[in-house]
C-alpha positions as CSV (number, residue, x, y, z in Angstrom):
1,X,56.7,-30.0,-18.9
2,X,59.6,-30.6,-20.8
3,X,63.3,-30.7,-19.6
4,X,64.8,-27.3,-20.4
5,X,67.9,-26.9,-18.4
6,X,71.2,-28.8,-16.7
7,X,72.1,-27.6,-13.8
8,X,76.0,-28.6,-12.2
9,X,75.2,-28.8,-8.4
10,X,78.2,-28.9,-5.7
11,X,76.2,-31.0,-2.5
12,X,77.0,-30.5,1.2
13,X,78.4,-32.9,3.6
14,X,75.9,-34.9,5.5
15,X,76.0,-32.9,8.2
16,X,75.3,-30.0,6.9
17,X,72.4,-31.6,5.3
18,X,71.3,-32.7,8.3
19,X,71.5,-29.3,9.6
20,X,70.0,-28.3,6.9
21,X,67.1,-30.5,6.9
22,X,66.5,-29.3,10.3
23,X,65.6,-26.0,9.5
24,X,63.2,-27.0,7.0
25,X,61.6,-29.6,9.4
26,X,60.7,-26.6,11.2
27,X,59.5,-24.7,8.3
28,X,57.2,-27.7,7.4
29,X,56.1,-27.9,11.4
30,X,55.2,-23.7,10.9
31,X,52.9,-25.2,7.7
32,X,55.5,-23.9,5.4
33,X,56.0,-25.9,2.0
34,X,57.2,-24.1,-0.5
35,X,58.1,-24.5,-4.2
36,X,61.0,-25.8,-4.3
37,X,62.3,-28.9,-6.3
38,X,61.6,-32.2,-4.3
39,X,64.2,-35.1,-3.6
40,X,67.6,-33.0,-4.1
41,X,70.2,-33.2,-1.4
42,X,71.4,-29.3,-0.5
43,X,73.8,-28.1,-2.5
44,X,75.2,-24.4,-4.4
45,X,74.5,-24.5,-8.1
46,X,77.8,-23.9,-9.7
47,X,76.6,-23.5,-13.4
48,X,73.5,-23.9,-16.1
49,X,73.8,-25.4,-19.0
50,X,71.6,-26.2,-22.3
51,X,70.3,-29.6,-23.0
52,X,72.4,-29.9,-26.3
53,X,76.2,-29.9,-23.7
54,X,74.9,-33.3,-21.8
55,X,77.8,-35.0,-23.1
56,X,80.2,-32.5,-22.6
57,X,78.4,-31.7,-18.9
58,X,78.9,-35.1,-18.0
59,X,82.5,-35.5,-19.1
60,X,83.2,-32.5,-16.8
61,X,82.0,-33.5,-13.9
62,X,84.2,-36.4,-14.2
63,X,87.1,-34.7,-14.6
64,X,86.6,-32.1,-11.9
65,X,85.6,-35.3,-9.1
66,X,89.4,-36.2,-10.2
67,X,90.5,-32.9,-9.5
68,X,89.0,-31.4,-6.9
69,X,89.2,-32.9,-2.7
70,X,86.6,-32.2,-1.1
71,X,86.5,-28.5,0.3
72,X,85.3,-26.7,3.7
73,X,83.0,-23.7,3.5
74,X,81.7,-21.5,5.6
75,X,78.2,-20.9,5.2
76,X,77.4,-18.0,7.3
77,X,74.2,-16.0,6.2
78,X,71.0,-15.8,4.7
79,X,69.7,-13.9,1.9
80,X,67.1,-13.6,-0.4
81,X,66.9,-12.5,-3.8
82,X,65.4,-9.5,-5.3
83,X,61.5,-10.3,-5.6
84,X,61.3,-12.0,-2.0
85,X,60.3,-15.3,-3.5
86,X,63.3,-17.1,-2.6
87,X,65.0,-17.2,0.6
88,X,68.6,-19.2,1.2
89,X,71.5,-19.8,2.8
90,X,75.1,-18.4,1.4
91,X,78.2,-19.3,2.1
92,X,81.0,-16.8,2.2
93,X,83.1,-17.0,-1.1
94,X,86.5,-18.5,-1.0
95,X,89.1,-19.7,-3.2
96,X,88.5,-23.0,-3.6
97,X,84.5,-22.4,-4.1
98,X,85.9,-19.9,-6.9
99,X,87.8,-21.8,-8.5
100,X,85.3,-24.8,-8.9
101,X,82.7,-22.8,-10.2
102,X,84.9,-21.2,-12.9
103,X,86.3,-25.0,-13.5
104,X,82.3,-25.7,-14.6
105,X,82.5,-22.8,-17.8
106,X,81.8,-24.6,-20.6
107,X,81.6,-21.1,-22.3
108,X,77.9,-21.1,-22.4
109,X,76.5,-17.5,-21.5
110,X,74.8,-17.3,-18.8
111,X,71.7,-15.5,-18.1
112,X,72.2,-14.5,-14.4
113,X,75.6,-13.5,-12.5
114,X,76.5,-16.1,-10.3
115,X,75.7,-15.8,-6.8
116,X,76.7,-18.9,-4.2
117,X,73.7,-19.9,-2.5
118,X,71.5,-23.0,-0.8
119,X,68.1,-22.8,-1.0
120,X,65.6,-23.3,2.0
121,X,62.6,-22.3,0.5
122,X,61.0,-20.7,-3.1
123,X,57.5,-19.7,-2.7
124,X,55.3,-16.6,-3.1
125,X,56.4,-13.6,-2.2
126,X,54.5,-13.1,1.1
127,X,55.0,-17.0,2.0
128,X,58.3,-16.5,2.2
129,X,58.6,-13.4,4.2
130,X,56.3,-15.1,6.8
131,X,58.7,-17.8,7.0
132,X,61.6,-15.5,7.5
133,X,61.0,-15.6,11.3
134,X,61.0,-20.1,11.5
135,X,64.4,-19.8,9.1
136,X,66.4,-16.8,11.4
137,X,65.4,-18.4,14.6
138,X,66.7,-21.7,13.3
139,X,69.8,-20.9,11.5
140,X,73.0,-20.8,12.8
141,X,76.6,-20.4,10.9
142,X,78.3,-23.4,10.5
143,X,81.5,-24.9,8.3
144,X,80.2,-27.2,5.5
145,X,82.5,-29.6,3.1
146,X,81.5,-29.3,-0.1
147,X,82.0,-33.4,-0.9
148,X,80.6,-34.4,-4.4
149,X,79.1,-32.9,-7.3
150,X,75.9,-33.8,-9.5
151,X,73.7,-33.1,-12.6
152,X,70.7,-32.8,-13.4
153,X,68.1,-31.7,-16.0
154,X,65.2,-29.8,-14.9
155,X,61.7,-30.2,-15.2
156,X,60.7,-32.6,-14.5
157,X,64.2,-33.7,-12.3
158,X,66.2,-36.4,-14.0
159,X,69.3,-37.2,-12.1
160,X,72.4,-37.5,-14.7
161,X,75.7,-38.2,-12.9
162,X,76.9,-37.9,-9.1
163,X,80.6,-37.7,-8.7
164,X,82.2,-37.7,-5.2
165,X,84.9,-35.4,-4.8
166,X,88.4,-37.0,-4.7
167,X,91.1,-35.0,-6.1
């Protein structure tokens, strides 16, 4: 399959990868797997773009590693959206997570409203409502630092740039 979209991520602290991680070691334990995308740390998607604003993607994520620090959020409950295929973790907007995502407009339209979120798992409908159960028992609410961005083009995954926060 060819690459058909960017995609500006903002990643989680280690810890909260960690934590995280955790809660899909258990899915994986309950014989969950899903569908998710492979060998990408946790983060919130802050914007899509089209293939053709590379250059300009990458430029901005430069610029917004110089001026954003690194940021705490509190990422507090789980949700799934509408057609129970995917189930994540959201964190509770605030300004600073506001004000990075509208920092990553490059005035492309985009085709869904944005809505803050980590995935844990994308899978059938029914897979992921019989993981619900592994993912409530093992989440917990929890302060994260949003500490770097990153790029990438989807499918397959080609890392682009990864920029630490550092305002």
């Amino acid at each position: 399959m060819a690459e058909q979209i960017l995609v500006l991520m903002a990643d989680w602290d280690d810890e909260t990868q960690k934590a995280l991680s955790g809660i899909y070691d258990e899915l994986e334990k309950a014989g969950f797997k899903g569908k998710q995308t492979p060998g990408i740390p946790y983060h919130i998607s802050m914007s899509t773009y089209t293939l053709d604003k590379e250059a300009e993607a990458v430029e901005l994520i430069h610029k917004l590693g110089k001026e954003f620090k690194p940021f705490e959020v509190d990422l507090s409950h789980l949700g799934m959206f509408a057609g129970g295929n995917i189930l994540f973790a959201a964190p509770d907007r605030n300004p600073e997570l506001d004000k990075l995502h509208a920092a990553c407009d490059l005035g492309v339209s985009q085709e869904f409203t944005w809505t803050p979120h980590t995935t844990i798992i994308i899978d059938d409908q029914e897979v992921v409502h019989e993981a619900l159960p592994t993912v409530v028992k093992n989440f917990s609410s929890r302060i994260g630092t949003i500490t770097k961005l990153h790029l990438c083009a989807f499918w397959p995954t080609r890392e682009i740039a990864t920029v630490e926060l550092g305002g």
